[in-house]
C-alpha positions as a Markdown table, in Angstrom:
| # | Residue | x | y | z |
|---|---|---|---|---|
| 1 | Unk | 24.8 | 9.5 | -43.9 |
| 2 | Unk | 25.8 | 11.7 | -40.8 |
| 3 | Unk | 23.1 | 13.4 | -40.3 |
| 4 | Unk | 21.1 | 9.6 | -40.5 |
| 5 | Unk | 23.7 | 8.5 | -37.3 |
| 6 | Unk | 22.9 | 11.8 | -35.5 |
| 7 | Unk | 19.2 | 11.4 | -35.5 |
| 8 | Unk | 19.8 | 8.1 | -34.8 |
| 9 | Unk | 22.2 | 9.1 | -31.6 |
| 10 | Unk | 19.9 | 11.4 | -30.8 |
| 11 | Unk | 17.0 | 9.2 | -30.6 |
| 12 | Unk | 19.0 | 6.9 | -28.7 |
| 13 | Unk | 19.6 | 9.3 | -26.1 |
| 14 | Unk | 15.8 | 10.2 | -25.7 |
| 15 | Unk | 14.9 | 6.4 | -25.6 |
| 16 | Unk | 17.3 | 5.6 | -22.8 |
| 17 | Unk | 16.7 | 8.9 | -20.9 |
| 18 | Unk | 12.9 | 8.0 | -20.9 |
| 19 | Unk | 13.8 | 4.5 | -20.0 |
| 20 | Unk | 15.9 | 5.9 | -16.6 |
| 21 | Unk | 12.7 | 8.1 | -16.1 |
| 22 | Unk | 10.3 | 5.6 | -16.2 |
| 23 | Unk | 12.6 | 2.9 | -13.8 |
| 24 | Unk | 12.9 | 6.0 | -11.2 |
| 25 | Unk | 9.4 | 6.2 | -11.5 |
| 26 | Unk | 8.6 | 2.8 | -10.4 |
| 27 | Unk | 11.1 | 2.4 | -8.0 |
| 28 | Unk | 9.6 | 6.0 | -6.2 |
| 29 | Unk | 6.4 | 4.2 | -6.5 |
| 30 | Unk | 7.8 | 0.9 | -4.8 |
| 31 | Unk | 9.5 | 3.0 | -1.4 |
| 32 | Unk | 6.5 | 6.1 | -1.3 |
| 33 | Unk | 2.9 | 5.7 | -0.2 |
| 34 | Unk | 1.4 | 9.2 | -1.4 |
| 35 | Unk | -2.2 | 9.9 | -1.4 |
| 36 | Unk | -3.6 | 11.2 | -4.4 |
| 37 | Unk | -7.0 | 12.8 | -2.9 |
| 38 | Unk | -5.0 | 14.5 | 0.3 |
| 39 | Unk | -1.9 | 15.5 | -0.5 |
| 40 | Unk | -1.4 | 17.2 | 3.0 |
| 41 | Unk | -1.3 | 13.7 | 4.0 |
| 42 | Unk | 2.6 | 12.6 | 5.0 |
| 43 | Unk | 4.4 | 10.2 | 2.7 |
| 44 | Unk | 4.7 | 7.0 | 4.3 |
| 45 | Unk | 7.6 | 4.8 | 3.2 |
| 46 | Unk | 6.8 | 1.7 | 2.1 |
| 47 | Unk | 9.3 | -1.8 | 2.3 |
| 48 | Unk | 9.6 | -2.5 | -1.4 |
| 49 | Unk | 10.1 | -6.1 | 0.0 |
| 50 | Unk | 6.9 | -6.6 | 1.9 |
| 51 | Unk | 5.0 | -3.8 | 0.8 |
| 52 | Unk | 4.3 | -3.0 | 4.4 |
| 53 | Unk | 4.7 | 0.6 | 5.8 |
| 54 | Unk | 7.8 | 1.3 | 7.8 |
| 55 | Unk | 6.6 | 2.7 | 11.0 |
| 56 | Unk | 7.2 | 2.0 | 14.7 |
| 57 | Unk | 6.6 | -1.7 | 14.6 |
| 58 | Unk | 7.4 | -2.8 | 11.4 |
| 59 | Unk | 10.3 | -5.3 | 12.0 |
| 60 | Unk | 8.1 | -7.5 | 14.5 |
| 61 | Unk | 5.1 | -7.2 | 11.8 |
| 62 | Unk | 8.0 | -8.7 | 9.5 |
| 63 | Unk | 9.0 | -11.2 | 11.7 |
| 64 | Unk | 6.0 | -12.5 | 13.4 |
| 65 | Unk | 3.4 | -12.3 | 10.6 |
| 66 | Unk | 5.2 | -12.8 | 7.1 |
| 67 | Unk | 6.5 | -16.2 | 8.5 |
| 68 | Unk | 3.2 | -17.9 | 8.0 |
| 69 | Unk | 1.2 | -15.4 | 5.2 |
| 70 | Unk | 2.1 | -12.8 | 2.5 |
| 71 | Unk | 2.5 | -9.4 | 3.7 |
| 72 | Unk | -1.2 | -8.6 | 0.9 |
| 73 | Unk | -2.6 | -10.4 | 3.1 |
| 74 | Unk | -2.2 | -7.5 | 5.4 |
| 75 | Unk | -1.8 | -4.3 | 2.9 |
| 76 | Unk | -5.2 | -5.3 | 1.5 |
| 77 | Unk | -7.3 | -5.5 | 5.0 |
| 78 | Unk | -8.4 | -2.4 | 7.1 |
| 79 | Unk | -9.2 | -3.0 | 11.1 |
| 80 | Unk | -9.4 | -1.2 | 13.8 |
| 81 | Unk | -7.2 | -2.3 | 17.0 |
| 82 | Unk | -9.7 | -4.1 | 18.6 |
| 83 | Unk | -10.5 | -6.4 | 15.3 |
| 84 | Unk | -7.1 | -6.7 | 14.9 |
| 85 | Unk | -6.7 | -8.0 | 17.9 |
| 86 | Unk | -9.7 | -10.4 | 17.5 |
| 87 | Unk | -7.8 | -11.8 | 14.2 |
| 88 | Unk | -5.0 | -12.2 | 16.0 |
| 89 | Unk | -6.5 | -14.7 | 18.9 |
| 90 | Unk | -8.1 | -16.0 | 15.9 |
| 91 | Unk | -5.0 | -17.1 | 14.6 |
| 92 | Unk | -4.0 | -18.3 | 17.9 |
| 93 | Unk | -7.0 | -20.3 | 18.1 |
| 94 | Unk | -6.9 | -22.0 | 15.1 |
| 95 | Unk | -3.7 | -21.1 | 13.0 |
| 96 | Unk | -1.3 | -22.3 | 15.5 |
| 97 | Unk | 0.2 | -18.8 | 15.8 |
| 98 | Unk | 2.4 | -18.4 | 18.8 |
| 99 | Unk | 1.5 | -15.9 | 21.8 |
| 100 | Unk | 3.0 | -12.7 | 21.1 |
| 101 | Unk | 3.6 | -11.6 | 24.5 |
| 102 | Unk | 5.1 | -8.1 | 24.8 |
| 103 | Unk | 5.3 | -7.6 | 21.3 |
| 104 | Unk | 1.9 | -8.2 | 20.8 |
| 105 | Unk | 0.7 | -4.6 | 21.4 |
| 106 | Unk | 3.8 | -2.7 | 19.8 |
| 107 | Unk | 2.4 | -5.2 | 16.6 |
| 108 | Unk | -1.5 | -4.1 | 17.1 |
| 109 | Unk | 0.0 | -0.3 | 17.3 |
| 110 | Unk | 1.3 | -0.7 | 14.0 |
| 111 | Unk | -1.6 | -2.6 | 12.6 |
| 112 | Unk | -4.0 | -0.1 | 13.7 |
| 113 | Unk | -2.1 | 3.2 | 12.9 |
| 114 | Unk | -1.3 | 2.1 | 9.3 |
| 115 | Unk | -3.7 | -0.3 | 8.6 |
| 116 | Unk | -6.8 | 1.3 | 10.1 |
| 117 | Unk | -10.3 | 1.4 | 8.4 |
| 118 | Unk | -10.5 | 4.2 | 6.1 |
| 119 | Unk | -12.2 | 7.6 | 6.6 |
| 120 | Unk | -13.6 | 7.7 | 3.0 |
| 121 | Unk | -16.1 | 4.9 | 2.1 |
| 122 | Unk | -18.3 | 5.3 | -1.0 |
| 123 | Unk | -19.4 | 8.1 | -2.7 |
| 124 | Unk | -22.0 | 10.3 | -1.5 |
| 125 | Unk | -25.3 | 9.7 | -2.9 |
| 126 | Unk | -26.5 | 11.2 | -5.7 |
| 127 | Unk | -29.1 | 14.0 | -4.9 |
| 128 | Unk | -29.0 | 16.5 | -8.3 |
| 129 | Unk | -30.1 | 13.8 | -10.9 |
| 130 | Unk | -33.2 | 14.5 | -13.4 |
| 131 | Unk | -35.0 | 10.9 | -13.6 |
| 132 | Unk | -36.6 | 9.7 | -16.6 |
| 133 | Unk | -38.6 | 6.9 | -18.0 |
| 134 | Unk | -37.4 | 5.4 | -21.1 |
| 135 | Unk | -39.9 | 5.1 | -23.4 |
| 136 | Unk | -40.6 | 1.7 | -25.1 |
């Protein structure tokens, strides 16, 4: 009978010390942005609100974008400054949005230093690959 309530205590322990483990986990993965391929690559930390980097910039991303669209609607677009920009008169033109003024290039900063196109696209092609025809 003891030894059934130590293996249970004990087992206890393990499940609730794995369950800590896993919640800091998740909550590292929520506030850190860490590249898996280049791990030279600065940790970035990430708003677990928005999403959204916080960088130079961030609070008037918050403030003037998020009001009207989800922050996704940034995190999962890449532009460079110049088609930021372009998105942004876009939204101007025929979203209503509001002229920016001087925040406007502290916002395209932001956009285009953390939400730039990225460097790797595909894969390369394939090149060492022996062909065959399947026979019939």
């Amino acid at each position: 009978m003891i030894a059934g309530v130590l293996i249970a205590g004990i087992l206890l322990i393990s499940y609730l010390t794995d369950l800590r483990n896993i919640k800091k986990k998740r909550r590292n993965e929520l506030t850190e942005n860490v590249s898996a391929k280049d791990p030279l690559q600065p940790v970035k930390p990430v708003d677990p609100e928005t999403g959204l980097v916080i960088g130079p910039g961030f609070n008037l991303v918050k403030t003037n974008c998020l009001g009207c669209h989800s922050s996704k609607l940034i995190t999962q677009n890449r532009a460079s400054r110049t088609t930021w920009k372009e998105t942004i008169l876009w939204m101007q033109k025929t979203q209503n949005l509001w002229d920016l003024g001087e925040n406007e290039p502290i916002i395209l900063d932001y956009l285009a230093r953390y939400y730039a196109p990225g460097k790797v696209g595909r894969r390369s092609p394939l090149t060492t690959i022996e062909w065959y025809e399947l026979q019939e």
